[in-house]
C-alpha positions as CSV (number, residue, x, y, z in Angstrom):
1,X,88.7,84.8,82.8
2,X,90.0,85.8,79.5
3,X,92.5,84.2,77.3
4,X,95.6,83.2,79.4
5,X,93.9,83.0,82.7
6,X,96.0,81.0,85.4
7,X,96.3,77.6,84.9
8,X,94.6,77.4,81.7
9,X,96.8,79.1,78.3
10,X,100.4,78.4,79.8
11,X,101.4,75.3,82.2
12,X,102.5,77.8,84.7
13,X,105.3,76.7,87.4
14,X,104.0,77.5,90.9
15,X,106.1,78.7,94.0
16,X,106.6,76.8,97.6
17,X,104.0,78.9,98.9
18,X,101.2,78.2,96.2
19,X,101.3,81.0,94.4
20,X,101.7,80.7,90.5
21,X,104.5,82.7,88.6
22,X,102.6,84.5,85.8
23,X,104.6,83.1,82.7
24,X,107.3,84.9,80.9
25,X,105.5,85.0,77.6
26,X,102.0,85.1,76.5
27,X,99.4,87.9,75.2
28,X,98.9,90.7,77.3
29,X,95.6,90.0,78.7
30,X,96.8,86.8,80.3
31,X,99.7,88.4,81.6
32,X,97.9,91.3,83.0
33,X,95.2,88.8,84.8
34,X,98.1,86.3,86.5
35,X,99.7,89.7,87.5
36,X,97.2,91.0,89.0
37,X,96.0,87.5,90.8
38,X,99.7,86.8,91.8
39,X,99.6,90.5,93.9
40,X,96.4,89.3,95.4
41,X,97.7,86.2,96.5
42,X,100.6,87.8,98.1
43,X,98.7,90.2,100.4
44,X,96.5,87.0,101.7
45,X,100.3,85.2,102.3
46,X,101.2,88.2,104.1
47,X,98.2,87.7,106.0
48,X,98.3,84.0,106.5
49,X,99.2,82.6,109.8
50,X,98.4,85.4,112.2
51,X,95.8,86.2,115.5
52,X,93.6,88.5,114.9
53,X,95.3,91.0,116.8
54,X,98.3,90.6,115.3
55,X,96.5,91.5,111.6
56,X,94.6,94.6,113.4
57,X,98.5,95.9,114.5
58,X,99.5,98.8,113.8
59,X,102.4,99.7,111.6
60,X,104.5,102.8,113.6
61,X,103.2,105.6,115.1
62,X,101.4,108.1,113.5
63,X,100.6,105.5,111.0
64,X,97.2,103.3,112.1
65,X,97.7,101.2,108.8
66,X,97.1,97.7,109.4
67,X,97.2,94.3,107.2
68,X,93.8,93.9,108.1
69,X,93.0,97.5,107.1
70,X,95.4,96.7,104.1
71,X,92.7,93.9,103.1
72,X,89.6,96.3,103.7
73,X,91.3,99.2,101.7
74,X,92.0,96.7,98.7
75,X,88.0,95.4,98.7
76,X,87.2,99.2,98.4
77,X,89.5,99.4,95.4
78,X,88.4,96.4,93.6
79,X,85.2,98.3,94.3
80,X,85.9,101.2,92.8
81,X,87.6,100.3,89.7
82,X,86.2,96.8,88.6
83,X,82.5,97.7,89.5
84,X,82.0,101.5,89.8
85,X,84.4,102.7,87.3
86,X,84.9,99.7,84.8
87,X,81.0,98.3,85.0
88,X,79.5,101.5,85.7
89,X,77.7,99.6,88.3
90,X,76.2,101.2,91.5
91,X,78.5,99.7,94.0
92,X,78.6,102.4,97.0
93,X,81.5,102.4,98.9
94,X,81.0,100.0,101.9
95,X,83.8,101.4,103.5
96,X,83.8,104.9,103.1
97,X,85.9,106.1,105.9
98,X,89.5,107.1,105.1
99,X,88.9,104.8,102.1
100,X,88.9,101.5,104.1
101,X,91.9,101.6,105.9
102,X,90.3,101.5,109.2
103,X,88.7,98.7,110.1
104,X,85.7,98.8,112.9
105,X,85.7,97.2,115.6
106,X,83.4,94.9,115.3
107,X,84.1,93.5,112.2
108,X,86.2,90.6,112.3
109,X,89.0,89.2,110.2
110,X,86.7,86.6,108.4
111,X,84.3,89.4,107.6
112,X,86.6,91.2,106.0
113,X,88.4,88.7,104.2
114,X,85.1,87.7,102.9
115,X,84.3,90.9,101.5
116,X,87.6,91.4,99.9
117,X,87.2,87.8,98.3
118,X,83.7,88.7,97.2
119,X,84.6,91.7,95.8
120,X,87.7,89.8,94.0
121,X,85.2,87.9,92.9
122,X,83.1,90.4,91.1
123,X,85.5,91.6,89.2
124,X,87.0,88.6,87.7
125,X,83.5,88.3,86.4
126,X,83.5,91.8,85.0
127,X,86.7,90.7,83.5
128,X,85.8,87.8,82.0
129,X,83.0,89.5,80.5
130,X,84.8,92.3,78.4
131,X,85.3,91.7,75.2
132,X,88.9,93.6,75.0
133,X,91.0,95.6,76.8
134,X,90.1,98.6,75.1
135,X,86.9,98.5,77.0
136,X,86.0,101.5,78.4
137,X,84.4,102.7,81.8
138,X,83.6,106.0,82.7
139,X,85.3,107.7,86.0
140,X,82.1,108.3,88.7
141,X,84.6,111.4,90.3
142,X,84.7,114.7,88.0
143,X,88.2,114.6,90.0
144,X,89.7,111.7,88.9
145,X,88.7,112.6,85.0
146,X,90.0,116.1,85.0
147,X,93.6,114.8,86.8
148,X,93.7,112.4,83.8
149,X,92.1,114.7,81.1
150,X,89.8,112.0,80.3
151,X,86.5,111.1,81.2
152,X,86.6,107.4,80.0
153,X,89.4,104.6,81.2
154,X,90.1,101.0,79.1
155,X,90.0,98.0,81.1
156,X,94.0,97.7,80.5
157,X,94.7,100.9,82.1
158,X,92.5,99.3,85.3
159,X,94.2,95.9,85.0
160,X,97.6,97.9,84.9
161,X,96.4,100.4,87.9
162,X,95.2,97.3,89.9
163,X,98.9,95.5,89.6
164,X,100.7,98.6,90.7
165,X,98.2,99.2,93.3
166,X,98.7,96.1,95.0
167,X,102.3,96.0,94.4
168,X,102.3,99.2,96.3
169,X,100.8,97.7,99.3
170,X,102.2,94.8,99.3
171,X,104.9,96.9,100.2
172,X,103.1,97.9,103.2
173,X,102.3,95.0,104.0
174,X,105.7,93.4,103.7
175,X,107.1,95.4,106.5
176,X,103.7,95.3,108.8
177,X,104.1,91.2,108.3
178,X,108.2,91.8,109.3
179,X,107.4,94.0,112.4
180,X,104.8,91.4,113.4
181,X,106.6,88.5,113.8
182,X,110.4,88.6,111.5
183,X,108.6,86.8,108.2
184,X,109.9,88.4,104.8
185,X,110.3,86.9,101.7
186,X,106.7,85.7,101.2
């Protein structure tokens, strides 16, 4: 990781549940890194602890969202924008179905906690490997260029995506976890 990566620039505190609290000062690529790894940590917290079934539950009716399809969805965004977008890699979508959400049958919890840590993975490697956050990759959707009027997206603009996307469903999964079994907080 780049300068500021956890544990490393800033002798970060860390919370009861392990998680470290990104420091209140420091460059912006540090702070946009601890972030975005204190979001992912939170999702596997809200995750931590349960059956199988629980993590395949439902939300509410008509919803089918899921923590475990929480997990899945978030592998296919690391996907997207780390790999595909950023790196201009050819990293197909492995779960192209409503864009992850659902997860099959047959795939397990530990499968797809392993390709979401795998894909994690990947792109703090493409991370670590850009030079600057004015980095570009170019979008792989003529959509998603024209709805920004650009063709081209810095590495900040992914970092800063990647913490509010999270965020967002950490949201999600904040309420999932309380239906499941009355944990909030984490």
């Amino acid at each position: 990781m780049g300068a500021g990566a956890p544990g490393k620039a800033w002798g970060m505190t860390t919370l009861p549940d392990g998680r470290p609290v990104p420091a209140p000062r420091g460059d912006e690529r540090g702070m946009l890194e601890t972030w975005l790894d204190f979001q992912r940590r939170t999702l596997e917290l809200k995750c931590a602890g349960l059956s199988e079934e629980q993590l395949r539950t439902a939300s509410v009716e008509p919803s089918s969202m899921s923590l475990l399809g929480l997990v899945q969805h978030m592998e296919e965004v690391e996907r997207n924008w780390f790999q595909r977008t950023f790196a201009g890699l050819d990293a197909p979508p492995r779960h192209p179905e409503d864009n992850g959400f659902t997860v099959a049958p047959g795939r397990g919890a530990e499968e797809t906690f392993a390709g979401w840590r795998a894909a994690v993975a990947r792109s703090r490697e493409i991370v670590a490997g850009a030079r600057s956050l004015d980095e570009s990759g170019a979008f792989t959707e003529p959509e998603a260029a024209e709805a920004l009027g650009d063709s081209r997206v810095s590495l900040r603009w992914v970092l800063i995506h990647m913490v509010e996307e999270y965020a967002r469903h950490n949201g999600h999964a904040d309420l999932l976890r309380e239906r499941l079994d009355g944990t909030t907080g984490v």
